[in-house]
C-alpha positions as CSV (number, residue, x, y, z in Angstrom):
1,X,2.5,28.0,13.1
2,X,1.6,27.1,9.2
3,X,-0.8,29.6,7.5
4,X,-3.6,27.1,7.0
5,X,-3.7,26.4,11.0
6,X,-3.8,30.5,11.5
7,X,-6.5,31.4,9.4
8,X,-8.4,28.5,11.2
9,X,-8.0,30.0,14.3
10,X,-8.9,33.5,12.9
11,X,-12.0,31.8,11.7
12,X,-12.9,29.9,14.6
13,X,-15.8,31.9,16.1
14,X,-18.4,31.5,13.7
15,X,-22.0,31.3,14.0
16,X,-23.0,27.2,13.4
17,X,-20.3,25.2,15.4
18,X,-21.3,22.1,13.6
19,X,-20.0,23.2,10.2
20,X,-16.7,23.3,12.1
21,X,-16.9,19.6,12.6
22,X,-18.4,19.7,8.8
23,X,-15.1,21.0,7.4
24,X,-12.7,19.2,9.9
25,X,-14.6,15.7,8.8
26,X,-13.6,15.5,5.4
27,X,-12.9,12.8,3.4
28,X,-8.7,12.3,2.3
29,X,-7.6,13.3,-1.1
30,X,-4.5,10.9,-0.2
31,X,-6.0,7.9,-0.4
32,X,-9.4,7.1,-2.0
33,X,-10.8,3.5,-1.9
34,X,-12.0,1.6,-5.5
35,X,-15.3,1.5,-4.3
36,X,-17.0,3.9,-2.3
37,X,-18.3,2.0,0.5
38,X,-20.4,4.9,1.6
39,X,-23.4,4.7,-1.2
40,X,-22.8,8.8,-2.1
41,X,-23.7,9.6,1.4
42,X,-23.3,13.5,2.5
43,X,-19.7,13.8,3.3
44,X,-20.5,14.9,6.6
45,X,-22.5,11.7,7.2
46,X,-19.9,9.4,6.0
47,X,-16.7,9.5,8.0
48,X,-16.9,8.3,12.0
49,X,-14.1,8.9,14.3
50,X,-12.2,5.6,14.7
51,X,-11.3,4.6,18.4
52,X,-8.9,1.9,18.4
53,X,-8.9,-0.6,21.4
54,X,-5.0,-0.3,22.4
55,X,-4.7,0.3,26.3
56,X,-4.0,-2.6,28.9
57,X,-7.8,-3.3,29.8
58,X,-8.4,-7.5,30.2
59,X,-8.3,-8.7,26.5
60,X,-9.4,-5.9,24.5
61,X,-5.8,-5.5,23.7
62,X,-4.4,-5.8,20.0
63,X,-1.6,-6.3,18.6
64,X,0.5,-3.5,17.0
65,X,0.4,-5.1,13.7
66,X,-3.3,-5.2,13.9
67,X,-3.8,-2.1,15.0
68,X,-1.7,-1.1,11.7
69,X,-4.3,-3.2,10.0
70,X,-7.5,-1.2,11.3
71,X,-6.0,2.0,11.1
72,X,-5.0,1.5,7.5
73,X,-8.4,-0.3,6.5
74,X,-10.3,3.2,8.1
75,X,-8.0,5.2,6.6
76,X,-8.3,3.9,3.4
77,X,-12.2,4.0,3.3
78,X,-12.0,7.7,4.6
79,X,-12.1,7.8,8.4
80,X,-9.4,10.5,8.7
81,X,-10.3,11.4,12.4
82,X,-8.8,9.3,15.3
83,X,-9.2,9.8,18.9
84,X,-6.1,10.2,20.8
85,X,-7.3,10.5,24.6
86,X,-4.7,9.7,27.3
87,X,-6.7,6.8,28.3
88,X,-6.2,5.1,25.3
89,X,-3.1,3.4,25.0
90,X,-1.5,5.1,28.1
91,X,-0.4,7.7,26.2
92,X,-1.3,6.6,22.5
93,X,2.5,6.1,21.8
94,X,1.7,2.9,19.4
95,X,-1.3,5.4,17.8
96,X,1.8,7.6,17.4
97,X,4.1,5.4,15.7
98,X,0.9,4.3,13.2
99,X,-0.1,7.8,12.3
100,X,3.1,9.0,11.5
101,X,3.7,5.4,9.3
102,X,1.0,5.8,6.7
103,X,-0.2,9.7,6.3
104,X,0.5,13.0,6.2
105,X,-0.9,15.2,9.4
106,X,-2.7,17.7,7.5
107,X,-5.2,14.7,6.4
108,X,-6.4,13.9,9.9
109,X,-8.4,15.6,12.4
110,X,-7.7,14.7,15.8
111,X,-9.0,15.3,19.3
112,X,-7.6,14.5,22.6
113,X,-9.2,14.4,26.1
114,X,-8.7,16.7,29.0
115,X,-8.3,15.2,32.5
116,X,-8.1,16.4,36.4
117,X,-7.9,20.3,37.2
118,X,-8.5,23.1,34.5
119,X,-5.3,24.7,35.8
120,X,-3.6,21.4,34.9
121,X,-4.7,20.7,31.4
122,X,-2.5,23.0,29.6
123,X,0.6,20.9,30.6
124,X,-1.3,18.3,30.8
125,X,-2.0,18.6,26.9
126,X,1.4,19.5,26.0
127,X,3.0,15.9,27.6
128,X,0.1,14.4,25.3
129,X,1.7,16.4,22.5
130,X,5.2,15.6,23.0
131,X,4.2,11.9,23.2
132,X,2.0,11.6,20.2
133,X,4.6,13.7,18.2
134,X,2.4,16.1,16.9
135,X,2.1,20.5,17.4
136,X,-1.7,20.5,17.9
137,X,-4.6,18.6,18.1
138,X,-7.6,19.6,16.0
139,X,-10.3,19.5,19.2
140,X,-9.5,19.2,22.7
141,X,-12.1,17.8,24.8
142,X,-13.1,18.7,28.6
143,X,-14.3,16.3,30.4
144,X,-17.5,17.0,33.0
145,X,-16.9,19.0,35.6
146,X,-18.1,17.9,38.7
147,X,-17.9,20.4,41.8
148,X,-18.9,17.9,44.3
149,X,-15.6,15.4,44.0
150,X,-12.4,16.7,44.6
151,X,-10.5,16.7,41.3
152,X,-6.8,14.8,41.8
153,X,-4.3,17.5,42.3
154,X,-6.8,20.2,42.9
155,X,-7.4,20.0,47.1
156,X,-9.5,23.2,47.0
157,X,-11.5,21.8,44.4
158,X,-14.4,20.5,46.5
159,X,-15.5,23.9,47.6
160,X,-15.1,25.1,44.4
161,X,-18.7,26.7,42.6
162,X,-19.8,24.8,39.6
163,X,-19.5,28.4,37.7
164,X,-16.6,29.3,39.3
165,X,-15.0,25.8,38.3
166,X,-16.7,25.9,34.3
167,X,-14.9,29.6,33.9
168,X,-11.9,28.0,34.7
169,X,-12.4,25.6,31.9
170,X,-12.9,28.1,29.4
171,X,-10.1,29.9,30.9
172,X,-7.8,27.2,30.1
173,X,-9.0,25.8,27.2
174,X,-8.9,29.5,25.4
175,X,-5.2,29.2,26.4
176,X,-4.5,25.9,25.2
177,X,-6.2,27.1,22.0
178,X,-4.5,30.5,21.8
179,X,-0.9,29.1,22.7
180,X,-1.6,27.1,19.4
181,X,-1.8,23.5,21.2
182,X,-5.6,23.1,19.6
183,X,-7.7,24.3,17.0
184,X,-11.0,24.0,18.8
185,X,-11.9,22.7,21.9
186,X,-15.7,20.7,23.4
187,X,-16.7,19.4,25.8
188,X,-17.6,15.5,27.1
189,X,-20.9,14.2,28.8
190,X,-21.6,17.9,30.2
191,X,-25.1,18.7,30.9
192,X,-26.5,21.2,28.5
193,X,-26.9,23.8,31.5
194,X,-23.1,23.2,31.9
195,X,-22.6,23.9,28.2
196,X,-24.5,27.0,28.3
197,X,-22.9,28.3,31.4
198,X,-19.4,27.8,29.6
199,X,-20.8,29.5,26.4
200,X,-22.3,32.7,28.6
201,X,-18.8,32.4,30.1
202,X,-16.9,33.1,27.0
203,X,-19.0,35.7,25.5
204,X,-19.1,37.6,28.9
205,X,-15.1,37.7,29.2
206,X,-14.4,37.4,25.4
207,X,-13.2,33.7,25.6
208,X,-13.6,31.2,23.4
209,X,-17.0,29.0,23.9
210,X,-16.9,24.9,23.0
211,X,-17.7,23.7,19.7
212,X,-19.5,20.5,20.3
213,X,-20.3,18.2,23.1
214,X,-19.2,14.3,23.3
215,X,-22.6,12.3,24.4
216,X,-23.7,8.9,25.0
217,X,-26.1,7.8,22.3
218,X,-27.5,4.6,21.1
219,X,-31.2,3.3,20.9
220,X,-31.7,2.8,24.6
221,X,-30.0,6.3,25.5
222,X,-31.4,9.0,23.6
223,X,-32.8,12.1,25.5
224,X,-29.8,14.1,25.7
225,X,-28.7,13.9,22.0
226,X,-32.3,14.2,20.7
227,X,-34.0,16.6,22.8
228,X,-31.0,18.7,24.5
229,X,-28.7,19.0,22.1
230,X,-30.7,20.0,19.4
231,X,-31.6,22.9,21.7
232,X,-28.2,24.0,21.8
233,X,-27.6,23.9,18.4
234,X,-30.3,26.1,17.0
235,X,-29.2,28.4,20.0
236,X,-25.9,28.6,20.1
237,X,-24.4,26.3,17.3
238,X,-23.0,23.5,19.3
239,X,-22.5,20.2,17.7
240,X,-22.5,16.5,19.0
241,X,-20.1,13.9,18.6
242,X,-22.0,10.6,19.9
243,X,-20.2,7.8,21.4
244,X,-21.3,3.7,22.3
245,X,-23.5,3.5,19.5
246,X,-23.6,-0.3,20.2
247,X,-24.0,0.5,23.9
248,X,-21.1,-1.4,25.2
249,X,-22.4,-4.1,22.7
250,X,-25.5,-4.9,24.2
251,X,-27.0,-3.6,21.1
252,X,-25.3,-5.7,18.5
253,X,-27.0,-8.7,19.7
254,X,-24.6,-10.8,20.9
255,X,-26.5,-11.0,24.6
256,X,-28.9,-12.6,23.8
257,X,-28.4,-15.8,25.0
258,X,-26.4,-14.8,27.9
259,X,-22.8,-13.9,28.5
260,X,-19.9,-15.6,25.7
261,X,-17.4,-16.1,26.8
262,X,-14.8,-13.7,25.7
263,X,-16.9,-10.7,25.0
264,X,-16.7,-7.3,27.0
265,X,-19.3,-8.2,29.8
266,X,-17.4,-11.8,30.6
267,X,-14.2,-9.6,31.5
268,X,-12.9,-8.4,34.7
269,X,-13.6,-5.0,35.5
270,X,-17.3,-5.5,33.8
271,X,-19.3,-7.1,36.5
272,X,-21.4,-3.6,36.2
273,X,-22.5,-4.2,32.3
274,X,-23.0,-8.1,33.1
275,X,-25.3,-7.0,35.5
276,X,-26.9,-4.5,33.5
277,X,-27.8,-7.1,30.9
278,X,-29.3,-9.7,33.3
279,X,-31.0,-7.4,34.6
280,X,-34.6,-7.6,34.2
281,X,-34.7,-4.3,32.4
282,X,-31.6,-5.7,30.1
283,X,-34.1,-8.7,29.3
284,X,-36.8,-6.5,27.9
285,X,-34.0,-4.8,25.7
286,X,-32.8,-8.0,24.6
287,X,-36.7,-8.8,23.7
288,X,-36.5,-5.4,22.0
289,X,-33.9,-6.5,19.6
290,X,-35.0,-9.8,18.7
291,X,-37.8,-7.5,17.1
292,X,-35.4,-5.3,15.6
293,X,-33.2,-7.9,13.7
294,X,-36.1,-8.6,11.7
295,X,-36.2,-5.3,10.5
296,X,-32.1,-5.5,10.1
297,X,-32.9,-8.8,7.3
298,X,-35.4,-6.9,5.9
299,X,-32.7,-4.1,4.9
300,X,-30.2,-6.5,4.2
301,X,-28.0,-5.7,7.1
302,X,-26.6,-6.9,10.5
303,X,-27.9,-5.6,13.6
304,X,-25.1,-3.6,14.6
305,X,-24.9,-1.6,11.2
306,X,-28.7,-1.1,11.6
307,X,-28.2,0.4,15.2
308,X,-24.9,2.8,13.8
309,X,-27.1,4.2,10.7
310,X,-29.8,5.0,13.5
311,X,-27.5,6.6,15.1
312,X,-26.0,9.0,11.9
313,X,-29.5,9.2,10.6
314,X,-30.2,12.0,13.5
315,X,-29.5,15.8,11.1
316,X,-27.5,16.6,14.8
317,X,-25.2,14.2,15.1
318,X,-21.6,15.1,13.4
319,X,-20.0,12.4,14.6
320,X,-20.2,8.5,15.9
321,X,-17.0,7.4,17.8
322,X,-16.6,3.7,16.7
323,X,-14.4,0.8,18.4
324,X,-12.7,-2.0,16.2
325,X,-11.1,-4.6,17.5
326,X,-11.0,-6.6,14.3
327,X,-11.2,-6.1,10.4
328,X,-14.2,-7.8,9.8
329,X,-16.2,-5.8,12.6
330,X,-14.7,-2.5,10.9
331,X,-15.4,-3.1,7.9
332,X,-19.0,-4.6,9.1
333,X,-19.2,-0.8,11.0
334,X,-18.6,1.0,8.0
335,X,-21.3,-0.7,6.3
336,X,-23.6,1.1,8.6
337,X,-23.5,4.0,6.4
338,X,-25.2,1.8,3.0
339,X,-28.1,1.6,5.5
340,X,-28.7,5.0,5.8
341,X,-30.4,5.5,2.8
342,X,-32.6,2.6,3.4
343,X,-34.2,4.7,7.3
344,X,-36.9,5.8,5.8
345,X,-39.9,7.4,7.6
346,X,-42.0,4.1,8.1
347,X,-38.8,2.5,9.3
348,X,-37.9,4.7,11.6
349,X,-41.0,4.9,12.9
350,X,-41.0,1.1,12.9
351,X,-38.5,1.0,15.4
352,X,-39.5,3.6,17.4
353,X,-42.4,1.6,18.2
354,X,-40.5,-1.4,18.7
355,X,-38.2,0.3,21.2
356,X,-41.5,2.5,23.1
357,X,-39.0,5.5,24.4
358,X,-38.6,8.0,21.8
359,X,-38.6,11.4,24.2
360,X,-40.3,14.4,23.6
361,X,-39.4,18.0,24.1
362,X,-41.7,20.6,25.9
363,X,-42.1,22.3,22.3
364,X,-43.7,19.1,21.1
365,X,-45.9,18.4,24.2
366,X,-47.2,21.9,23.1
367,X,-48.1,21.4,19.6
């Protein structure tokens, strides 16, 4: 284990999680672009986690050599942290072949997902190891435990306690971190009660607590990450790392007219977003963005940037897991953060009128 990697792990409980994620997000000294394409941004506003579209599902495939292509272009324009879950890829052996092509490991920051029973993660983590070629992973992420569904391999699962089955977790992800297979580890669409169990958890038996919490959040899904979260974090320091900022794309637009042919709703295996957006409710959305593109040429920017720099514009958010399937629609992504600085008060609350469902915590009702 290298000396850098120990003192991290020394280090690892302090007081604000987020600045974890802070210091882990940092832009590469390898490589630095001509042109800063982030405006002078914060650095821990500028660099998304790039999620790559390169498992076996319909025709979201692509190629490896353009794959090489994306992963370059983000690299090069400082997205140094790439998401290696399992269930990208089957196994992210191509991701594997492209990280090790084009930099050196101690420029990137990657997590991996955790699957199926707590007892089975820590082999479970070293397979995804041996495959991706790497000693570690930065963060490790567990997904939501769920005490009513029998986990696969686990037949005593079912009767399991929610507590009993959220000690287990931290149980096994303070060995995974402790046998030196992660840095850090968080957790993925848990509730925030289930967060604070697991932190209660590792301060009762001296374990080691989650550092941030993966979440759903776009402009049509926004309690969690804007009134819950930020809870957390003035409480007990978690931070968020937000995913489907486009929401499965139904907020860059291209719905609007219907299904195209081609895009993610028109493919097998997607008959439940096709029907979310002919839905009546997806009809008022679509109404709802129609409305917001204006405010998109008034910036100067597409839709979709507008929605991501929404999106980074919340002080909580750390993170924004992106997808690319294209250079054009990374590069069009990365854009997003020129926008930022262009959010100001009037225009957020602009589009908060526009959209009619900005939530509220109990501390506001109050005041």
């Amino acid at each position: 284990m290298g000396v850098a990697k120990k003192q991290f792990l020394k280090n690892r409980q302090i007081n604000s999680h987020s600045e974890i994620l802070g210091d882990l997000i940092q832009p590469s000294t390898d490589t630095q672009p001509h042109d800063d394409p982030t405006g002078g941004v914060p650095a821990h506003k500028k660099f998304t986690i790039q999620r790559l579209f390169l498992h076996d599902s319909g025709s979201l495939v692509v190629s490896f050599q353009m794959a090489e292509q994306l992963m370059t272009l983000a690299y090069d324009n400082g997205i140094n942290l790439f998401d290696t879950a399992e269930v990208y890829a089957a196994g992210a052996a191509p991701l594997t072949r492209l990280l090790l092509s084009f930099c050196r490991r101690s420029s990137l920051v990657q997590p991996a997902d955790g699957h199926g029973p707590s007892r089975l993660l820590p082999p479970g983590l070293k397979a995804s190891l041996e495959r991706l070629q790497l000693e570690y992973v930065d963060v490790v992420f567990a997904n939501r435990p769920d005490p009513n569904t029998p986990m696969e391999g686990d037949p005593f699962s079912s009767s399991k306690s929610r507590t009993f089955i959220i000690e287990e977790t931290v149980r096994a992800m303070t060995h995974v971190i402790n046998q030196g297979m992660a840095m850090y580890w968080g957790t993925s669409r848990w509730s925030s009660m289930e967060i604070m169990e697991a932190y209660s958890v590792a301060r009762q038996f001296n374990l080691i607590p989650p550092i941030c919490e993966q979440a759903e959040y776009h402009m049509f899904q926004r309690e969690k990450v804007e009134v819950q979260l930020p809870e957390l974090f003035h409480k007990i320091g978690v931070g968020a790392m937000t995913w489907s900022p486009l929401a499965c794309g139904i907020v860059s637009g291209k719905y609007d007219s219907g299904i195209p042919p081609y895009s993610r709703a028109s493919l097998k295996g997607y008959q439940w977003l096709k029907d979310k957006i002919l839905s009546e409710e997806g009809r008022r959305q679509q109404a709802k963005l129609k409305e917001l593109q204006a405010i998109a040429e008034r910036l100067g920017c597409t839709l979709p940037q507008l929605a991501i720099a929404w999106c980074l514009r919340n002080e909580g958010v750390s993170s924004v897991l992106l997808g690319a399937s294209s250079a054009d629609q990374l590069m069009e992504n990365i854009g997003a953060i020129q926008v930022l600085p262009k959010l100001s008060s009037s225009t957020i609350h602009e589009i908060d009128s526009i959209l009619g469902n900005k939530p509220y915590s109990k501390k506001d009702y109050r005041s």
